[in-house]
N, C-alpha and C positions, 0 to 999 in steps of 0.2 A: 504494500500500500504506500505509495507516494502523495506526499502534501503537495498540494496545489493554492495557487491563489487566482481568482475568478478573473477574468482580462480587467473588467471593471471598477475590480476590487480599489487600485490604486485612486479612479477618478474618484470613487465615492469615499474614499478616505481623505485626499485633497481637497475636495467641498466642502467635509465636516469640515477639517483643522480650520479652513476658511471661515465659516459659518461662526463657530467659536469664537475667533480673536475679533470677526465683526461685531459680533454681541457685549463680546467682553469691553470693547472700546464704547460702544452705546451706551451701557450701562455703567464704565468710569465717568464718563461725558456726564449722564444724567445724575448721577452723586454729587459730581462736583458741580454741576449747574445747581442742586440743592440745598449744598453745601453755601454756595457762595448767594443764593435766594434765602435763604434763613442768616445769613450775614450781613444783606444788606437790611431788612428787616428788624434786624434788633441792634440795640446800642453795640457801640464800642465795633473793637476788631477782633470778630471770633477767630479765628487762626493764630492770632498772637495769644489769646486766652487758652486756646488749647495748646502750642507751645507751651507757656507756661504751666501745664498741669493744673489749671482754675476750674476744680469737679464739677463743680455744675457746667460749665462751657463743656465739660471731657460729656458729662451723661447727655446732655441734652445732644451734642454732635452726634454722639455715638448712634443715640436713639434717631436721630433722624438721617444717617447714612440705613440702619438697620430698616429702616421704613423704604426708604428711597428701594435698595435690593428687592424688597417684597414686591413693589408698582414692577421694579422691572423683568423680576422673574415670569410672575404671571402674563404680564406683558409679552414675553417671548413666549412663554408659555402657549398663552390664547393666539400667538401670528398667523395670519392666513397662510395659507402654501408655500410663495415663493421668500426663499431670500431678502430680495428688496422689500416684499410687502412685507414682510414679517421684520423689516428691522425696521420701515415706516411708521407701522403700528406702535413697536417698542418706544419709539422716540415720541409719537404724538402722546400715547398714552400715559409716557414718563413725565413728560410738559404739561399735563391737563394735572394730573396726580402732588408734582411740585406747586401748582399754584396751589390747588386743593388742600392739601395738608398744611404749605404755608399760610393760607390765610383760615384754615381753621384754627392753628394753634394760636394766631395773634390774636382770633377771636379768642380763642378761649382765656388766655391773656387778659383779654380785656375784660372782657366778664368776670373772672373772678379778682380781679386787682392785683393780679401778679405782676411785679416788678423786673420783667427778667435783664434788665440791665444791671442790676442788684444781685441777681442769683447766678448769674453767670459770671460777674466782676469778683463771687465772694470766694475768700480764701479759704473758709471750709465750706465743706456742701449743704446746701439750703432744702427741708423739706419741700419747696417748691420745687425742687429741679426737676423731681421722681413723677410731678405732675405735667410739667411739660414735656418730661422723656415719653412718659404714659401717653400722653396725645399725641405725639409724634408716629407711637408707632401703632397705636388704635387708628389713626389716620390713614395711615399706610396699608393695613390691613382691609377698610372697608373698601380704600380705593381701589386695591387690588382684587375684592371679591367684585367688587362694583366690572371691574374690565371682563371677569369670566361672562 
């Protein structure tokens, strides 16, 4: 019995790898497009505060990259057929999800009198942070069931 590999074997393993480092670039793009929309958003310069190890900036970041992945898992997840459409899909739906999530949490912000230029600036971590981590990735979640 000799091992074989299919003629086609190599194209379809080329399209995945392809496939892959496109997605993977989409969904860096839409993080950091989130990242930097929840920075212009709130006081101060979140990137020097996460630098600095300022927990609430670290939870709150953290919690809204781990949101951002969810929008765009499902995202790729739900793509229609091709490639391009499926990585169109990732992107619009990633874009609709980033406003979404960012102006729920500024709502919710506002509504409850959170201060997060204060919880994010402070040197130890603030019981507010764990509630705007919490809506960051409650957000992230409905947006994401919302795409299926």
């Amino acid at each position: 019995m000799t091992a074989q590999i299919s003629p086609g074997f190599l194209g379809v393993l080329g399209t995945g790898i392809g496939a892959i480092l496109l997605y993977a670039v989409a969904g860096v793009l839409l993080m950091l497009l989130g990242f930097y929309a929840v920075d212009v958003t709130t006081p101060g310069k979140l990137n020097r505060m996460v630098r600095a190890g300022l927990p609430g900036a670290v939870l709150v970041t953290a919690a809204g990259l781990v949101s951002m992945a969810f929008i765009v898992v499902v995202a790729i997840y739900r793509s229609p057929g091709g490639l391009l459409e499926g990585l169109l899909a990732a992107l619009v739906f990633g874009l609709v999800g980033i406003v979404a999530q960012v102006g729920g949490v500024r709502l919710l912000e506002w509504v409850t009198g959170i201060d997060i230029g204060a919880v994010l600036a402070a040197e130890r971590l603030q019981p507010q942070a764990f509630v705007v981590a919490a809506a960051h990735v409650a957000l992230g979640l409905v947006v994401a069931v919302a795409i299926l």
